[in-house]
TORLODO-936272 format. One record per atom (N, C-alpha, C): residue number from 0; x, z negated, y; atom name. Coordinates in steps of 0.05 Angstrom, whole numbers. Each point is the difference from the previous one (the first is absolute). Example, Ala and Ser with C-alpha at 12.3 -4.5 7.8 and 13.67 -1.06 7.14 Angstrom:
2
<node><n>0</n><c1>264</c1><c3>-156</c3><c2>-114</c2><atom>N</atom></node>
<node><n>0</n><c1>-18</c1><c3>0</c3><c2>24</c2><atom>CA</atom></node>
<node><n>0</n><c1>18</c1><c3>0</c3><c2>24</c2><atom>C</atom></node>
<node><n>1</n><c1>-7</c1><c3>14</c3><c2>21</c2><atom>N</atom></node>
<node><n>1</n><c1>16</c1><c3>-1</c3><c2>24</c2><atom>CA</atom></node>
<node><n>1</n><c1>-15</c1><c3>-14</c3><c2>22</c2><atom>C</atom></node>
This chain:
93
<node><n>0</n><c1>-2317</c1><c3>1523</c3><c2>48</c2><atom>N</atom></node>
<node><n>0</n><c1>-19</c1><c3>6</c3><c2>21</c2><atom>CA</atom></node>
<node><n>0</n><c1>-25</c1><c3>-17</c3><c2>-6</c2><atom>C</atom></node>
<node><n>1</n><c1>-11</c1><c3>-13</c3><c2>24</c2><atom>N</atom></node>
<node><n>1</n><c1>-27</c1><c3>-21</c3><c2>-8</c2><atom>CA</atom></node>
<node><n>1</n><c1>-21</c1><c3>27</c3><c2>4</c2><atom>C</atom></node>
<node><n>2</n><c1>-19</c1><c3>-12</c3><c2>-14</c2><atom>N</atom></node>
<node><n>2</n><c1>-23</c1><c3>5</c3><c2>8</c2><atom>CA</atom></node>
<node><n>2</n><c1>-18</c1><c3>-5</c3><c2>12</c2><atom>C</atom></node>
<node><n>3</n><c1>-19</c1><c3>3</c3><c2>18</c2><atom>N</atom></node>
<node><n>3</n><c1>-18</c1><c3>-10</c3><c2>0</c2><atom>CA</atom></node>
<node><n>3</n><c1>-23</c1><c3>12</c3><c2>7</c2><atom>C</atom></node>
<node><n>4</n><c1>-25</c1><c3>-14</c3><c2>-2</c2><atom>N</atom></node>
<node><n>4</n><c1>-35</c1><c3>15</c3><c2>0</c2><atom>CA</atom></node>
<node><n>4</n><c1>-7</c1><c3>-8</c3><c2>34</c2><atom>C</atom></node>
<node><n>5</n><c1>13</c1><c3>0</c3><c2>18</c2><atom>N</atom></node>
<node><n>5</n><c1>-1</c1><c3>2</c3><c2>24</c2><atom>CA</atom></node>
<node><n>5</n><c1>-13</c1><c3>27</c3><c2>15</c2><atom>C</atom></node>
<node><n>6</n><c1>-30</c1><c3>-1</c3><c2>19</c2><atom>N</atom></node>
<node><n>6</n><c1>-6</c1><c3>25</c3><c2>-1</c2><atom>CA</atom></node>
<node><n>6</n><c1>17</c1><c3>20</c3><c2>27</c2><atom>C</atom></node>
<node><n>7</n><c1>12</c1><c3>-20</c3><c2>13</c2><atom>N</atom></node>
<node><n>7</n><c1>5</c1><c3>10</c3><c2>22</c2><atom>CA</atom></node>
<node><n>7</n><c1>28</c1><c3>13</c3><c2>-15</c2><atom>C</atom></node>
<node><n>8</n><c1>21</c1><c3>-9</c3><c2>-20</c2><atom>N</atom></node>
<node><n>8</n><c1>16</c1><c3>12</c3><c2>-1</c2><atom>CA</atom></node>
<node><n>8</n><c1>-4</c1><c3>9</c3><c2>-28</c2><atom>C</atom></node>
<node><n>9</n><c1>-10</c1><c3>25</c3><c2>-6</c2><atom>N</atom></node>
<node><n>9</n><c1>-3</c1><c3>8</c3><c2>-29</c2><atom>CA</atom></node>
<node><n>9</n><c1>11</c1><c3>11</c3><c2>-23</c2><atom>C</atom></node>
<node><n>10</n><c1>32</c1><c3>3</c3><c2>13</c2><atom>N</atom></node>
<node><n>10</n><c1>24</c1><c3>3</c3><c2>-21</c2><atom>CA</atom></node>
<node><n>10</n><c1>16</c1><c3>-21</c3><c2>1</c2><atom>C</atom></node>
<node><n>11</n><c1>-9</c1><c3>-25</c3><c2>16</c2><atom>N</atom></node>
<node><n>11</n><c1>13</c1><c3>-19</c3><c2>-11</c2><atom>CA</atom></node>
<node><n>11</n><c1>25</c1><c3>-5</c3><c2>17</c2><atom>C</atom></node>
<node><n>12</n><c1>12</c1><c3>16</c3><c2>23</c2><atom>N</atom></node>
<node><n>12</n><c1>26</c1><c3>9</c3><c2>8</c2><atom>CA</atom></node>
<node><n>12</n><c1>6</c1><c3>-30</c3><c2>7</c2><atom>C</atom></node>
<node><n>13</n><c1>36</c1><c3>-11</c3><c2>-5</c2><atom>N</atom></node>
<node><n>13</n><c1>-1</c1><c3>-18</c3><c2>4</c2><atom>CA</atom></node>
<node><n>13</n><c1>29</c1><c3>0</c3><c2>17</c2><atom>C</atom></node>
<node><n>14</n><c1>18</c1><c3>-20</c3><c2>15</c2><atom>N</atom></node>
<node><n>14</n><c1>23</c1><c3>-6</c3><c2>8</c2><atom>CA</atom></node>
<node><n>14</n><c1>21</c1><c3>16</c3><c2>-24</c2><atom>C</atom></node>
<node><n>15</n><c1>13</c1><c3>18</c3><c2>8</c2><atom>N</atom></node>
<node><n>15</n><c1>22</c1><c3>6</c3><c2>-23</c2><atom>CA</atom></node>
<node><n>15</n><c1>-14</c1><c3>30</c3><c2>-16</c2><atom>C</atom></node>
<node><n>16</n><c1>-22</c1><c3>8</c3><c2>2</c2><atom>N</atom></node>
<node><n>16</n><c1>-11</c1><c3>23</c3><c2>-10</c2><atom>CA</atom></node>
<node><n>16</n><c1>10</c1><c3>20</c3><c2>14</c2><atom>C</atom></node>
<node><n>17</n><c1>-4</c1><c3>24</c3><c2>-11</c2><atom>N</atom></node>
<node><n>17</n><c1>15</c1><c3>24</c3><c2>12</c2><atom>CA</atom></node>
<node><n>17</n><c1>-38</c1><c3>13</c3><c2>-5</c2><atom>C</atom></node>
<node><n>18</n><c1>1</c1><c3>13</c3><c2>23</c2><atom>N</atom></node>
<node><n>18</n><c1>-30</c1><c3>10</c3><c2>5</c2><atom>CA</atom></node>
<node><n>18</n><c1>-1</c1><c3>29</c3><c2>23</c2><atom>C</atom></node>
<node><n>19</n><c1>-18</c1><c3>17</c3><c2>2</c2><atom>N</atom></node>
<node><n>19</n><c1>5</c1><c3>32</c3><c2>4</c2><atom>CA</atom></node>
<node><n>19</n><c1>-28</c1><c3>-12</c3><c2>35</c2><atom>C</atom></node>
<node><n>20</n><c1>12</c1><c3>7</c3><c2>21</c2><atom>N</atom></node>
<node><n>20</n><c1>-21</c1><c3>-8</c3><c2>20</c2><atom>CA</atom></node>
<node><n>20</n><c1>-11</c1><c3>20</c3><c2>5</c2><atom>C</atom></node>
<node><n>21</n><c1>-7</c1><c3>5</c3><c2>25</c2><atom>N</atom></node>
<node><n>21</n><c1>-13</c1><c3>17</c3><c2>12</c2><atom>CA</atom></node>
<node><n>21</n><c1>6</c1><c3>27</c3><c2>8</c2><atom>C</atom></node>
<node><n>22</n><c1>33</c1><c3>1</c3><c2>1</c2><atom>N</atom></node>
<node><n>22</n><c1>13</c1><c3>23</c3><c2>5</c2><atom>CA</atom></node>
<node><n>22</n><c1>15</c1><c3>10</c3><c2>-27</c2><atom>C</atom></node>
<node><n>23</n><c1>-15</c1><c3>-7</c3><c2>-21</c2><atom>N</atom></node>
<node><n>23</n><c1>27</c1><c3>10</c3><c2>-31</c2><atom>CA</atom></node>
<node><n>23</n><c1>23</c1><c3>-8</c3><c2>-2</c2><atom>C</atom></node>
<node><n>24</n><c1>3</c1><c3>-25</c3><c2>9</c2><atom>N</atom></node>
<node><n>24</n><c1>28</c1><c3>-10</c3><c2>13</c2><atom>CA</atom></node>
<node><n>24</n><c1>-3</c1><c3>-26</c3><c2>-26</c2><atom>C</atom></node>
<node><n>25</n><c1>26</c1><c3>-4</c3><c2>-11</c2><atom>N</atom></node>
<node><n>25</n><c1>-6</c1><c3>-27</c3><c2>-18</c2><atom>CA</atom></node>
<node><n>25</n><c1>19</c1><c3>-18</c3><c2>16</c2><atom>C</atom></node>
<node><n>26</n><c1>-16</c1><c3>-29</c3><c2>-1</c2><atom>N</atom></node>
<node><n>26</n><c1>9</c1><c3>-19</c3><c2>16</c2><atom>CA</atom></node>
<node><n>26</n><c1>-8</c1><c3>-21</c3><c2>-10</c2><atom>C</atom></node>
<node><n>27</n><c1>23</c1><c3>-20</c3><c2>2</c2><atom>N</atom></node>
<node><n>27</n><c1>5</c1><c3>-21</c3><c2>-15</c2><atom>CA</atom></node>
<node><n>27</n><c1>-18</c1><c3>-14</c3><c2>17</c2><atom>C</atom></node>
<node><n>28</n><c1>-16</c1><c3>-25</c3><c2>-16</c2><atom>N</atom></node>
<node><n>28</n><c1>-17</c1><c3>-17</c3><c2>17</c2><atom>CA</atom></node>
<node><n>28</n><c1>15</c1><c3>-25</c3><c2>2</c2><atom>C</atom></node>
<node><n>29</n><c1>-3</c1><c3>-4</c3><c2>36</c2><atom>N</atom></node>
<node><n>29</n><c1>17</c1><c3>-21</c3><c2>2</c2><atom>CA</atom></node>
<node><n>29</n><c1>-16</c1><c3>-27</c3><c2>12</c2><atom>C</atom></node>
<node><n>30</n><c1>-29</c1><c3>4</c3><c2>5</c2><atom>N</atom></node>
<node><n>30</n><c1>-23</c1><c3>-14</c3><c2>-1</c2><atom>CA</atom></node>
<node><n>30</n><c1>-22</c1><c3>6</c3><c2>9</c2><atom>C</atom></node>
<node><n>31</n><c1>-20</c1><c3>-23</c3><c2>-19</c2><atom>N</atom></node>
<node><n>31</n><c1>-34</c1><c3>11</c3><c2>5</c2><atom>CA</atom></node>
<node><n>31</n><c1>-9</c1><c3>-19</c3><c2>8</c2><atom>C</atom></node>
<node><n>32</n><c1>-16</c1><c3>3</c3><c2>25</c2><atom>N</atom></node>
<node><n>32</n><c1>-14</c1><c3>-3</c3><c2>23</c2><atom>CA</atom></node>
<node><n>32</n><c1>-31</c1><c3>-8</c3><c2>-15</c2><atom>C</atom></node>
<node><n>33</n><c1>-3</c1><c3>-21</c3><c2>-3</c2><atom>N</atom></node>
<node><n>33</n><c1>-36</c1><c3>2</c3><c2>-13</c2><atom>CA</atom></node>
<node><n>33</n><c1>-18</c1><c3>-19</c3><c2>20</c2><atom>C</atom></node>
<node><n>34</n><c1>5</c1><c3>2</c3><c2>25</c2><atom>N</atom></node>
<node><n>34</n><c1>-16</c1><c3>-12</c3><c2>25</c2><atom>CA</atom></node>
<node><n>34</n><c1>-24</c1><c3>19</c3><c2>-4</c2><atom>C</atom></node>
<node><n>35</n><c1>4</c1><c3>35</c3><c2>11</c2><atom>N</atom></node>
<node><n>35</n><c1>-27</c1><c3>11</c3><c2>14</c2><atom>CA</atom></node>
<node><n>35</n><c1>2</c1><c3>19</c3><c2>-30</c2><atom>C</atom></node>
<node><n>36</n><c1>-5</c1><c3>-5</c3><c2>-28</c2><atom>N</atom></node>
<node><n>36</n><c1>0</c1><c3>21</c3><c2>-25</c2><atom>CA</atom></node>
<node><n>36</n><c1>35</c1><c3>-8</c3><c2>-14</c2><atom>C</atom></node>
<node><n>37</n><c1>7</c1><c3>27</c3><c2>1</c2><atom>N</atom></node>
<node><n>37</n><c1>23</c1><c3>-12</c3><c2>-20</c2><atom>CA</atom></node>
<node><n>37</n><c1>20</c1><c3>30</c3><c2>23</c2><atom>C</atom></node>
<node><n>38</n><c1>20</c1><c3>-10</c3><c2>10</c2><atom>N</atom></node>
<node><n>38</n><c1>14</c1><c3>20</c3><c2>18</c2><atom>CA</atom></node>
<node><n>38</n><c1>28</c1><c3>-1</c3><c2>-22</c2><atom>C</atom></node>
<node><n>39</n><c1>9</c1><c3>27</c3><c2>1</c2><atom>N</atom></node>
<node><n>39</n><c1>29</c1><c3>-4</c3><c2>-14</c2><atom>CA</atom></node>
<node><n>39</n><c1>18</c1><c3>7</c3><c2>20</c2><atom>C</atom></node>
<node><n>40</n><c1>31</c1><c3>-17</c3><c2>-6</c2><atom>N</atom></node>
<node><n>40</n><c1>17</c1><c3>11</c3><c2>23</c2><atom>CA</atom></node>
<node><n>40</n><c1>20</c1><c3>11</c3><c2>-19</c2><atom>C</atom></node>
<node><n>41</n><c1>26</c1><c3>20</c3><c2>4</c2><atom>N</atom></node>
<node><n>41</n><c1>25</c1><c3>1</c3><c2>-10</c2><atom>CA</atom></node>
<node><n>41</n><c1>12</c1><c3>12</c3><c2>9</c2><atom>C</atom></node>
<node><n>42</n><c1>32</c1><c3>13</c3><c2>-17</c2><atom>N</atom></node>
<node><n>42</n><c1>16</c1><c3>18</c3><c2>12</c2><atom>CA</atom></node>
<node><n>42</n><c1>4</c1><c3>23</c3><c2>-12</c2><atom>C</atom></node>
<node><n>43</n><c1>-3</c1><c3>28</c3><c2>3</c2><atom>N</atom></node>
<node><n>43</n><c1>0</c1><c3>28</c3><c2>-9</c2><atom>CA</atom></node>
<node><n>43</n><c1>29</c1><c3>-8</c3><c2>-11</c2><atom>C</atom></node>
<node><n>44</n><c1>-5</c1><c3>18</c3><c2>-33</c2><atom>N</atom></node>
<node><n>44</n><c1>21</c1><c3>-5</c3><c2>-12</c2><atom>CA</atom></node>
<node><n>44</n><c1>3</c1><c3>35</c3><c2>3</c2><atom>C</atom></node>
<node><n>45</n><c1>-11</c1><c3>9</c3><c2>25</c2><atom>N</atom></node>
<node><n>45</n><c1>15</c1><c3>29</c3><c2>4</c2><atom>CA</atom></node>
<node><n>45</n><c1>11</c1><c3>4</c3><c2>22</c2><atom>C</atom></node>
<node><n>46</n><c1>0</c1><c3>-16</c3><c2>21</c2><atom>N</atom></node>
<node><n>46</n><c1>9</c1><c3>7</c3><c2>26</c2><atom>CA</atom></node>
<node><n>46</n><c1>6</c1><c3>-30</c3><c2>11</c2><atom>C</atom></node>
<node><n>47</n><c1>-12</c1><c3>-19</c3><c2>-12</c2><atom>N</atom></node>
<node><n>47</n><c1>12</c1><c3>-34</c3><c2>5</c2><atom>CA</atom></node>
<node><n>47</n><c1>-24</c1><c3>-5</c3><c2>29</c2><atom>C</atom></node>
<node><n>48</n><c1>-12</c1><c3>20</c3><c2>6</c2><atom>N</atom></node>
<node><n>48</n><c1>-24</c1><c3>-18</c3><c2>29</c2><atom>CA</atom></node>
<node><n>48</n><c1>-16</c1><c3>-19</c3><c2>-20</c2><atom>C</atom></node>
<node><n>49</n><c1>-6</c1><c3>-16</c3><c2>26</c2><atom>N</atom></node>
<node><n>49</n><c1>-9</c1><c3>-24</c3><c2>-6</c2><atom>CA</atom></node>
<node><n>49</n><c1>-11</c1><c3>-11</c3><c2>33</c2><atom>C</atom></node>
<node><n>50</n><c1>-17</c1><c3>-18</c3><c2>3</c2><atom>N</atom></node>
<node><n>50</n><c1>-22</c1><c3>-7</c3><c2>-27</c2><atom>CA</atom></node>
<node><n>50</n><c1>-16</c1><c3>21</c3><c2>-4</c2><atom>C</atom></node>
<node><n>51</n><c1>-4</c1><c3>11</c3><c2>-30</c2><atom>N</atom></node>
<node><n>51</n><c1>-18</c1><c3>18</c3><c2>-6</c2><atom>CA</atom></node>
<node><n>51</n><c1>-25</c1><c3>-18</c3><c2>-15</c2><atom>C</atom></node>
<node><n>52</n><c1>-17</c1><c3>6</c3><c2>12</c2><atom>N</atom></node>
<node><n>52</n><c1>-36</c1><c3>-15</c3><c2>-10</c2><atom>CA</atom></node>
<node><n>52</n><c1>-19</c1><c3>16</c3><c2>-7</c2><atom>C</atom></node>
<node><n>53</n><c1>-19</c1><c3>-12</c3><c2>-14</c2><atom>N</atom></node>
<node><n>53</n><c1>-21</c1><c3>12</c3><c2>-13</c2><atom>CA</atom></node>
<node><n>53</n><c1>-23</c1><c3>-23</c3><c2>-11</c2><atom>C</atom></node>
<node><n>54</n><c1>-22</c1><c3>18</c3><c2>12</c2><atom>N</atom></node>
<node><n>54</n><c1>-19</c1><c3>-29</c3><c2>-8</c2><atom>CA</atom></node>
<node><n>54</n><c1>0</c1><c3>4</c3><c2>-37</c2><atom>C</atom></node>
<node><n>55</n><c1>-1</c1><c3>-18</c3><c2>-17</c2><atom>N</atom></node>
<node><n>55</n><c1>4</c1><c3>11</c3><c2>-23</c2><atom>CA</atom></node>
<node><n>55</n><c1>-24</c1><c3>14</c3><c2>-6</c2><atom>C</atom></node>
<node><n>56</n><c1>-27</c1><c3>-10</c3><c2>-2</c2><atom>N</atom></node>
<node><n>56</n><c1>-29</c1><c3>8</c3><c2>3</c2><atom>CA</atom></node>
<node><n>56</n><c1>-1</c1><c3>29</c3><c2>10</c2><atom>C</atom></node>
<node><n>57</n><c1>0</c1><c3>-3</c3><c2>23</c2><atom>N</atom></node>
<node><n>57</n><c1>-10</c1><c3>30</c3><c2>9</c2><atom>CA</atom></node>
<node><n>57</n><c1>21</c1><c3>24</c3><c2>-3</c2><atom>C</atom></node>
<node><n>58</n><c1>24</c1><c3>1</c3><c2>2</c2><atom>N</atom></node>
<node><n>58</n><c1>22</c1><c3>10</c3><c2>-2</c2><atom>CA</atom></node>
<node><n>58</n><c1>13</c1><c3>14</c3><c2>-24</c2><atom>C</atom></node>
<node><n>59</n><c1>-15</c1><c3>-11</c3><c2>-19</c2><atom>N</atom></node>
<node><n>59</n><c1>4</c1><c3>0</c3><c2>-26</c2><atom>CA</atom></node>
<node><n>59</n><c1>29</c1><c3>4</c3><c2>-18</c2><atom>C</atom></node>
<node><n>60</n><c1>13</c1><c3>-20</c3><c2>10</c2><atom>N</atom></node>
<node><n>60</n><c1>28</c1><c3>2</c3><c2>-5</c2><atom>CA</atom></node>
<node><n>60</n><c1>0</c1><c3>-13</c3><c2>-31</c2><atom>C</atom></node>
<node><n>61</n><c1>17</c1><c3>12</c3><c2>-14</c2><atom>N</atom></node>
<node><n>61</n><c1>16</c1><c3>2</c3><c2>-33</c2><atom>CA</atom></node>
<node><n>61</n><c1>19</c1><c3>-19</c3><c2>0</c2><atom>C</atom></node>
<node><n>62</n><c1>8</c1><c3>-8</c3><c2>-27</c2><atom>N</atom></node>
<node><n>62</n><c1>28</c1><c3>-5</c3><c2>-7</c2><atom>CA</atom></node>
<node><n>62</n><c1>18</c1><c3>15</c3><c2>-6</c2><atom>C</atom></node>
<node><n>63</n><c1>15</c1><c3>4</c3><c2>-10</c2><atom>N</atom></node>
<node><n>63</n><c1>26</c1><c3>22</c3><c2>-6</c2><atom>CA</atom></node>
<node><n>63</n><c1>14</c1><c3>-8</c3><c2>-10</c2><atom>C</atom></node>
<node><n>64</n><c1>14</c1><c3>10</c3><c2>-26</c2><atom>N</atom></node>
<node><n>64</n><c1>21</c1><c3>-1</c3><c2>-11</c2><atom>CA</atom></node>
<node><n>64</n><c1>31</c1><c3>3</c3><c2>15</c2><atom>C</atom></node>
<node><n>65</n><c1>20</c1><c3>-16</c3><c2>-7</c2><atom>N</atom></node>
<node><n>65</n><c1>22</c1><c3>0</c3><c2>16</c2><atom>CA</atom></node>
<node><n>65</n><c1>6</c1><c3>32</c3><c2>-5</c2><atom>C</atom></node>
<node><n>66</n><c1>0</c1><c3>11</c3><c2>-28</c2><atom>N</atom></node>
<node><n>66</n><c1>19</c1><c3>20</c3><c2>-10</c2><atom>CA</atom></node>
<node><n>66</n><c1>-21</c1><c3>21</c3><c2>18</c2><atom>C</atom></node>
<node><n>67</n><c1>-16</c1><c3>-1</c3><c2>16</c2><atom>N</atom></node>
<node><n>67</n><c1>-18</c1><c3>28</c3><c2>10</c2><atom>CA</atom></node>
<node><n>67</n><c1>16</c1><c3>0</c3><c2>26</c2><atom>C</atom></node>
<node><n>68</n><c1>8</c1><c3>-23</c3><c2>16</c2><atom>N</atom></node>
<node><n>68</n><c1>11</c1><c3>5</c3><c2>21</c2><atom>CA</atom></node>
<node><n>68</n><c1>20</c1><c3>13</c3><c2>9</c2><atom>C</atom></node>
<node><n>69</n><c1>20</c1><c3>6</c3><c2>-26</c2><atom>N</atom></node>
<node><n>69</n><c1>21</c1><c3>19</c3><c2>8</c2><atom>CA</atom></node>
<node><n>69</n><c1>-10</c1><c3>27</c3><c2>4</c2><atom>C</atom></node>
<node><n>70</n><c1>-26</c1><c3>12</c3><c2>-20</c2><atom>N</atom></node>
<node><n>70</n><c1>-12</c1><c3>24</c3><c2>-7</c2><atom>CA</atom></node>
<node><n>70</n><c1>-9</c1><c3>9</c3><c2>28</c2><atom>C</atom></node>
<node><n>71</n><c1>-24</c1><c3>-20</c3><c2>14</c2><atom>N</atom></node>
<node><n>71</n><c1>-8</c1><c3>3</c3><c2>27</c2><atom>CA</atom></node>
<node><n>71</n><c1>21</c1><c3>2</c3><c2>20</c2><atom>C</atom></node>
<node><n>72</n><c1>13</c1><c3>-15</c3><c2>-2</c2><atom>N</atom></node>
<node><n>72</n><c1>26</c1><c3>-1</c3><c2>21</c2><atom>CA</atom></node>
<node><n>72</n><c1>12</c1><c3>28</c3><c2>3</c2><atom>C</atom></node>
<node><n>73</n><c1>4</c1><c3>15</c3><c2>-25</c2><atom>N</atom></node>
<node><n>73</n><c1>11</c1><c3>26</c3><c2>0</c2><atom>CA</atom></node>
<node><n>73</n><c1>-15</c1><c3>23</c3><c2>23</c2><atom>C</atom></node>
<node><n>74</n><c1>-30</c1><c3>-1</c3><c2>-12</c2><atom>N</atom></node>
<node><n>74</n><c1>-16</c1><c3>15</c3><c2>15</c2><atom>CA</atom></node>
<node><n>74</n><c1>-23</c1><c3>-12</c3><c2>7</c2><atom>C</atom></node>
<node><n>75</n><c1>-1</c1><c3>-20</c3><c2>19</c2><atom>N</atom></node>
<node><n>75</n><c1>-27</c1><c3>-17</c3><c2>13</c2><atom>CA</atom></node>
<node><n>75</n><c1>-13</c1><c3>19</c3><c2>9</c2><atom>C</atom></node>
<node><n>76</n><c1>7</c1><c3>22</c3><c2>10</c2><atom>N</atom></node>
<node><n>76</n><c1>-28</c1><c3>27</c3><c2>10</c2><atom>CA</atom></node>
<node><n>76</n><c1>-8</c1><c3>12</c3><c2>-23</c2><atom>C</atom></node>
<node><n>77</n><c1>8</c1><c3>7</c3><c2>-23</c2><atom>N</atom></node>
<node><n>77</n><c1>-17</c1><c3>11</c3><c2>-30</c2><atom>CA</atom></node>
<node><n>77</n><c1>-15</c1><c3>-17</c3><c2>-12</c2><atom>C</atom></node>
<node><n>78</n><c1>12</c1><c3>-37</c3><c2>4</c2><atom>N</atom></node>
<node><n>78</n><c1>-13</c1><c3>-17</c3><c2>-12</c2><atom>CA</atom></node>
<node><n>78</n><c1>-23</c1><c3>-7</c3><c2>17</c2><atom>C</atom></node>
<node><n>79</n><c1>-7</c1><c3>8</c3><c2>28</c2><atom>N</atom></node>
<node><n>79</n><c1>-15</c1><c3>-14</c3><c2>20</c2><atom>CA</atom></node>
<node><n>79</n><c1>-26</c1><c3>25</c3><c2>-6</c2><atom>C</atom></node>
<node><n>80</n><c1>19</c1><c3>29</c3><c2>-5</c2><atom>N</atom></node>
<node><n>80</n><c1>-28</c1><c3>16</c3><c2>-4</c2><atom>CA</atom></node>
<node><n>80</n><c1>-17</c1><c3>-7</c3><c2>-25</c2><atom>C</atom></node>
<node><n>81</n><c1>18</c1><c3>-6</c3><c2>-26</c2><atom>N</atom></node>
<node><n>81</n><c1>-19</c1><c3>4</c3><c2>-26</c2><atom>CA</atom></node>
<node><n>81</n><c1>-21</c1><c3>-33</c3><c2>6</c2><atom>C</atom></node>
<node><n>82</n><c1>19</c1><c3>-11</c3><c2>8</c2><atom>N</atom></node>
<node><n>82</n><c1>-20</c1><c3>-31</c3><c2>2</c2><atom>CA</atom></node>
<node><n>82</n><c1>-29</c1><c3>10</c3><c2>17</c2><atom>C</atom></node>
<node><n>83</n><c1>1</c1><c3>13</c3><c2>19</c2><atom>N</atom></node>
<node><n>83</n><c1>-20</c1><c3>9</c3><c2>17</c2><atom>CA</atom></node>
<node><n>83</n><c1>-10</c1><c3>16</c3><c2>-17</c2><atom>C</atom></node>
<node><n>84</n><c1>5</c1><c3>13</c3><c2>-11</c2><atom>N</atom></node>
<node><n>84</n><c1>-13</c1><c3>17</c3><c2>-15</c2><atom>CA</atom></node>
<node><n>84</n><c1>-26</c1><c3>-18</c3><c2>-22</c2><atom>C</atom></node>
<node><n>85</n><c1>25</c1><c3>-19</c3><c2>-12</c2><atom>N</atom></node>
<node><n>85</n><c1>-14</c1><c3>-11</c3><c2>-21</c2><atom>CA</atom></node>
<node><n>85</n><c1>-21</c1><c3>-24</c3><c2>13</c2><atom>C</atom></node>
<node><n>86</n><c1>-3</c1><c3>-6</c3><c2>18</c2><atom>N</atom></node>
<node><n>86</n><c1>-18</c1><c3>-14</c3><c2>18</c2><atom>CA</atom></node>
<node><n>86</n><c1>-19</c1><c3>15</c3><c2>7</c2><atom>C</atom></node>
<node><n>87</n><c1>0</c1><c3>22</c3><c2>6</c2><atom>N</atom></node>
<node><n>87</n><c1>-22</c1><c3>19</c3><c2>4</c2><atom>CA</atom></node>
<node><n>87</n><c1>-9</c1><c3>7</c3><c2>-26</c2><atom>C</atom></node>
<node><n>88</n><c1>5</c1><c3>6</c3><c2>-21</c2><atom>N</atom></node>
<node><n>88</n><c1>-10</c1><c3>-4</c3><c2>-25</c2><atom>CA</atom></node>
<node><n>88</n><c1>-26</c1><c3>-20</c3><c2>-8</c2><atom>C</atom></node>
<node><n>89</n><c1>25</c1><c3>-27</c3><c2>4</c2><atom>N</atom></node>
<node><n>89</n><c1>-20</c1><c3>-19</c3><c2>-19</c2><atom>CA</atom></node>
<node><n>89</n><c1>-16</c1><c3>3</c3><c2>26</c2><atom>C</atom></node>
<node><n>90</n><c1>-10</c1><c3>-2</c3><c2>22</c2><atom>N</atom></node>
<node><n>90</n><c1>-17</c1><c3>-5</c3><c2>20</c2><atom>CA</atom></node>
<node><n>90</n><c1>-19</c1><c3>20</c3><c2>-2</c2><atom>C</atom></node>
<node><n>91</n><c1>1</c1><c3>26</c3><c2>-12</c2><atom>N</atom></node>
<node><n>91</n><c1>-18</c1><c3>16</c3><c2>-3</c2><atom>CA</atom></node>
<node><n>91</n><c1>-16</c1><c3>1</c3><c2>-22</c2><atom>C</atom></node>
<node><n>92</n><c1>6</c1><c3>-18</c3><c2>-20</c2><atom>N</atom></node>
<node><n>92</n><c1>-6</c1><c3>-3</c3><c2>-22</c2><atom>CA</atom></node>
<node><n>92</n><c1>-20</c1><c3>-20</c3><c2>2</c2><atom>C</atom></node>
């Protein structure tokens, strides 16, 4: 996985990353858009829709481990609550 100190995309997400969007959904990135910020596109490695996007910046989309996707896949509604949960956490903090 590259890195980089890019502010618009701040985990770096790149072509080939597995990353958690907007709906707790992990989806493979299948390209980033860096015209208007840094846009990510891919395909839910839980239900296969596509194109799924996310500005990386505001959206605040992750990377992910391959081996978490079977875990989520099991129960994407337990995994969608604790993530919310834990978002409301650090944001209160």
């Amino acid at each position: 996985m590259s890195e980089t100190t890019d502010s618009y995309n701040p985990n770096g997400i790149q072509v080939g990353d597995i990353y958690e969007d907007c709906s707790f959904h992990p989806v493979l990135c299948t390209a980033v858009d860096e015209v208007a910020g840094v846009v990510l596109s891919g395909i839910s490695l839980i239900d296969g829709s596509f194109p799924r996007s996310c500005d990386a910046l505001h959206c605040g989309p992750i990377r992910i481990r391959v081996e978490e996707v079977m875990a989520i896949k099991r129960d994407l509604d337990g995994y969608a609550r604790r993530r919310k949960e834990e978002l409301r956490s650090r944001d209160s903090t």
